[in-house]
N, C-alpha and C positions, 0 to 999 in steps of 0.2 A: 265691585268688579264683575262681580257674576251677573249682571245685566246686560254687558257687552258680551255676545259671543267668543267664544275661546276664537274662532276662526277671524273675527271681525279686528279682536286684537292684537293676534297673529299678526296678521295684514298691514296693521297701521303700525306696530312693534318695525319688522322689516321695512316699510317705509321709511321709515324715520332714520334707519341704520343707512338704504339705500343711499340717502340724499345727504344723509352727512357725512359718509365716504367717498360720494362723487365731491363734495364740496372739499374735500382733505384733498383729494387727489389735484383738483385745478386750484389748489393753494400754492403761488409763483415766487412766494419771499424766501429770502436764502437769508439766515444771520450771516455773522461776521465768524471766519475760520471754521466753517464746517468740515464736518469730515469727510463730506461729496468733495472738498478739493482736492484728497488725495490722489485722486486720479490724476491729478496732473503734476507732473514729477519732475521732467525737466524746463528748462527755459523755455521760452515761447521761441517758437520759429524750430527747434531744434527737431529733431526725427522721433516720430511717437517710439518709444518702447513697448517689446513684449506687457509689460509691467503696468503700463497703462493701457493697453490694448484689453487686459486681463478685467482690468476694473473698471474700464468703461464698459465692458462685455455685463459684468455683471450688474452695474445700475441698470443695464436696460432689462434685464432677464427680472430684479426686483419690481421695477416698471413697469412690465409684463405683469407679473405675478400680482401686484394688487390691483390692474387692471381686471384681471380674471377673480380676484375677487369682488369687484362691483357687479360685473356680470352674473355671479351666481346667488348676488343681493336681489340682482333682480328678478331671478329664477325665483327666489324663496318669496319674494312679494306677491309674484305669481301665481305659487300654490296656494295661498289663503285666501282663496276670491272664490264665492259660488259661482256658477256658469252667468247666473244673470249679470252680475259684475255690482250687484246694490248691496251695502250694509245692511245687513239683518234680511238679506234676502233668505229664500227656500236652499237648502243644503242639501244634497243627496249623498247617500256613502261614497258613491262614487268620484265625486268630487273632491275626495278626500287625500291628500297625500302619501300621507300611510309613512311606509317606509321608505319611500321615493325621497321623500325632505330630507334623510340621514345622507343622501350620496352628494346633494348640492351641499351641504354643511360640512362635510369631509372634503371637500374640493376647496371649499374655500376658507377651511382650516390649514392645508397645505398650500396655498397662497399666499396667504397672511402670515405662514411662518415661512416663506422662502423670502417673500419680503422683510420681513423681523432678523432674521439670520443672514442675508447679503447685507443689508444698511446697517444694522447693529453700531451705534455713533461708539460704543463702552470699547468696542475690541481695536488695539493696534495694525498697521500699514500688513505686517507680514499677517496677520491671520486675517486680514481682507483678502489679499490675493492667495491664502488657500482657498477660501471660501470661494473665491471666485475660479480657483482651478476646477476644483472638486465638482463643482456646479456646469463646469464649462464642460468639462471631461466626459460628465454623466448624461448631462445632454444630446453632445457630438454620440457616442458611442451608442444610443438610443436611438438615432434617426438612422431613418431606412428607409427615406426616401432615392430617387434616382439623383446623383451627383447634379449641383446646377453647375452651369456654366458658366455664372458672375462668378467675376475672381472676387466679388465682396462678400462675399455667401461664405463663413467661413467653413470646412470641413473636419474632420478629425485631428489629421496632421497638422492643421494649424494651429489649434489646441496645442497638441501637442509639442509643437515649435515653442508656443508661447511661453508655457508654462516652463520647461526646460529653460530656456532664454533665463528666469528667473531665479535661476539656479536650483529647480525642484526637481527631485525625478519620478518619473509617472512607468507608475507599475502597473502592467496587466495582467491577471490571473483570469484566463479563460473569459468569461463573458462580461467580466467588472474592468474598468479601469481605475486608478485612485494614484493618490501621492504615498510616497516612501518618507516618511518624516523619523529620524534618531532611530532607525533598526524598526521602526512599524511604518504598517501601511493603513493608511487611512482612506475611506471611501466616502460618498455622498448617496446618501439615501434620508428619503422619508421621514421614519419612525426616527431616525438620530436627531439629524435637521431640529424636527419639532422640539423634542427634547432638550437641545441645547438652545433653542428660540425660546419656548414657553415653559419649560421645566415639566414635573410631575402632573401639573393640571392640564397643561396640555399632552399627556402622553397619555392621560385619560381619557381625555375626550376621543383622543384619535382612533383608542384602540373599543371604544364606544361606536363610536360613528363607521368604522372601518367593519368593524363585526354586523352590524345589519347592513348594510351598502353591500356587503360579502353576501349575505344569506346564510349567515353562520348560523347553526340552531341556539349555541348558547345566546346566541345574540334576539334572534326574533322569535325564539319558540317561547317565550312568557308574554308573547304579544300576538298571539294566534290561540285562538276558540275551536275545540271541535265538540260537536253534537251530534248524536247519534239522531237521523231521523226517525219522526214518530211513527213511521212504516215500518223503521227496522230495515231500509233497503239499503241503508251508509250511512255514512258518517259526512256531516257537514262542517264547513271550515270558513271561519272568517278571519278578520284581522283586526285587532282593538282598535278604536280610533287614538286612544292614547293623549288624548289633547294635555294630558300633564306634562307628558313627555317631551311635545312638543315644545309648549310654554318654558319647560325649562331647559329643552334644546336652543331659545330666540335669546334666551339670556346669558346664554355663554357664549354663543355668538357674537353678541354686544361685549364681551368682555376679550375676546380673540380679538375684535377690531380696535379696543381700544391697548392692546399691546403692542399691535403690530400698528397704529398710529402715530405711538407713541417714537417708537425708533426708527418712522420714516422723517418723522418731525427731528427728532434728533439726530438724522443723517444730514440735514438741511439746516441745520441749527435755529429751527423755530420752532412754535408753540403749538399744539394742535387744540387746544383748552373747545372750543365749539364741538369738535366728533368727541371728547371725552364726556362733555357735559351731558349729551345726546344719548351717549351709550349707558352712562351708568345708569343715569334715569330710566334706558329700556331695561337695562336689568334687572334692577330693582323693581318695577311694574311686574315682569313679564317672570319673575322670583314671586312674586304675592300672586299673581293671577294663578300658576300655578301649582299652587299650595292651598287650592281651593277649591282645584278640581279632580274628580274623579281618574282614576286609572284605567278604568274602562273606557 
C-alpha cells in the first residue's frame, strides 16, 4: 500500500465514494409499499393536507441534503490532487489540505445524517411528520432572506399553519422554535439529529470534525509544530500533514455513506447493495492504508 501515495489514494478512495453516490442518488426503482408513500394520505383528487404538505416538504429538504452530500464528495476528490493533476505527480505542502478536509467532511456528515433521520423507513407516520415539523420549523426560522413574493415560497407561518393543522403545537422560546410533545418541547438541531441518525459513532465523529472545522485548540493544537528559529528571532509554526488522519478520516466517510444509503434505500423500499459494496471496500483499504502511515 505504501507504493501509492497517501494523496494518490486519498483521491481515488473519494472517487469511488463520489461516483457511487451519484449512482445511489439516480437510482429511479421504488419497491412495493414504501414508506415514501406515506406522504400521500388521502384519496386522490381530494385536497392536499397540512399532513402531506409536511412530508412532502421533508422528502425534498432529504433530497436536498444528499444532494449536498455528493457535492462535498466532490470537494473532497478535489483536495487530493497535486496542482499538475497526474498520479505520483510533484506535491508541494501547500497543496495540501490540512485542516480544510475536516470542514467538507463535517458538512457532509450533517447531510447524510439529515438524510438518514427524514427517510429513516424503521420510524412510524407520526414521528415522520415530527421530523418533518422540527426540520421545517428550524429552517423557516433561520432564513433571513427578504420575503418573496411567490405565494409557493413557503414562509414561517406556513410552517406554522401546517404543522398546527396536524394537531401539534409549536412553541417559541426566544430565538428557537420546536414542538410541545406530553409537557416537553422538543427542538431540531445538529448534534441530536446526528445522534439519533447515527448513534455514538456518529456523535464522534461530529464532535471530531466540528472541533478542527472550529479552530478549537483541543482539536488542532496536536497537529501544529512549533520551532524556535536557529536565530533565535521566533518561533516557527506549521501544520502536520497528517495523512493518517486523513486516511482514516476517507474511511468513516465511506462508512457515513453507507448509513445513510442504506435508509434512503429503505425509504424507497429497494436495495442500495452496489454504494455498499463500494464503501466497505474503501474502508477497509483506506482502514489499512492508514495504519501504515506516519502521524506526522
Amino acid at each position: 500500500m505504501l507504493e501509492l501515495r497517501a494523496i494518490d489514494a486519498l483521491h481515488m478512495a473519494y472517487t469511488d465514494l463520489r461516483n457511487a453516490w451519484r449512482d445511489t442518488l439516480q437510482d429511479r426503482r421504488i419497491g412495493e409499499n414504501p414508506p415514501s408513500s406515506e406522504r400521500l394520505i388521502g384519496p386522490e383528487g381530494s385536497p392536499i393536507t397540512g399532513k402531506e404538505l409536511l412530508l412532502h416538504g421533508a422528502e425534498l429538504m432529504a433530497v436536498d441534503a444528499s444532494k449536498s452530500v455528493l457535492h462535498h464528495l466532490r470537494c473532497l476528490t478535489k483536495m487530493y490532487r497535486a496542482d499538475d493533476g497526474e498520479p505520483g505527480g510533484y506535491l508541494d505542502r501547500d497543496e495540501w489540505p490540512g485542516t480544510g478536509a475536516y470542514s467538507a467532511a463535517r458538512a457532509l456528515l450533517e447531510g447524510a445524517a439529515m438524510t438518514t433521520w427524514l427517510m429513516a423507513p424503521g420510524i412510524d407516520l407520526d414521528e415522520r411528520v415530527l421530523r418533518a415539523s422540527l426540520t421545517g420549523l428550524w429552517s423557516a426560522n433561520e432564513d433571513r432572506r427578504p420575503p418573496s413574493p411567490d405565494p409557493d415560497v413557503w414562509k414561517l407561518e406556513d410552517w406554522k399553519k401546517a404543522v398546527t393543522s396536524c394537531g401539534l403545537e409549536v412553541h417559541e422560546a426566544k430565538w428557537k422554535l420546536g414542538v410541545k410533545l406530553g409537557g416537553k418541547v422538543k427542538y431540531f438541531g445538529q448534534t441530536d439529529m446526528i445522534s439519533e441518525a447515527f448513534g455514538q459513532p456518529g456523535s464522534t465523529l461530529y464532535r471530531e470534525w466540528s472541533g478542527v472545522a472550529h479552530h478549537a485548540a483541543w482539536a488542532v493544537g496536536d497537529r501544529s509544530v512549533y520551532e524556535i528559529a536557529e536565530d533565535g528571532g521566533g518561533v516557527h509554526s506549521h501544520t502536520k500533514m497528517g495523512q493518517k488522519w486523513h486516511a482514516f478520516m476517507a474511511a468513516n466517510v465511506a462508512e457515513v455513506l453507507v448509513w445513510a444509503g442504506e435508509a434512503m434505500a429503505g425509504y424507497w423500499a429497494r436495495d442500495c447493495d452496489g454504494l455498499t459494496t463500494v464503501c466497505e471496500r474503501t474502508a477497509e483499504v483506506m482502514r489499512d492504508c492508514g495504519s501504515q502511515l506516519p502521524d506526522a
